[in-house]
C-alpha positions, 0 to 999 in steps of 0.5 A: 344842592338839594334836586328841588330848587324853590327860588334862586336868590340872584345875589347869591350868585354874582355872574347870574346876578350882572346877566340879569341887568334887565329885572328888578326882582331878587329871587328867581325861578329856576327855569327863568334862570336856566333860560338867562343863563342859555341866552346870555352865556357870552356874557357870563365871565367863566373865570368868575364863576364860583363853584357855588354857581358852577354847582347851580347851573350843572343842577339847573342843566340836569334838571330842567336842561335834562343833562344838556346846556346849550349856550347861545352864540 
């Protein structure tokens, strides 16, 4: 994954997609997604990541986390 990411299209990653219940649009900024995922980790199903999302959010924790996730408990 390149270190610039434009837009996120949720449904191409399905547990961002079931944390963002609430929002209509498709595509998302990085930062938005970086912040969804922080606050609703409880309900991310770790076992269902896949390492296409696992490799999204260890880029959005680099890049705008600067290397530290901090999921809300």
């Amino acid at each position: 994954m390149n270190n610039v990411i434009q837009c996120i299209d949720r449904k191409e990653y399905p547990e961002l997609d079931l944390i963002l219940w609430d929002r209509v649009d498709r595509l998302i900024v990085p930062q938005d997604a970086f912040l969804k995922y922080e606050q609703r980790w409880r309900y991310v199903d770790q076992a269902k990541l896949t390492p296409k999302e696992c490799q999204l959010i260890e880029c959005l924790t680099q890049s705008y986390g600067k290397g530290f996730f901090l999921a809300a408990a």
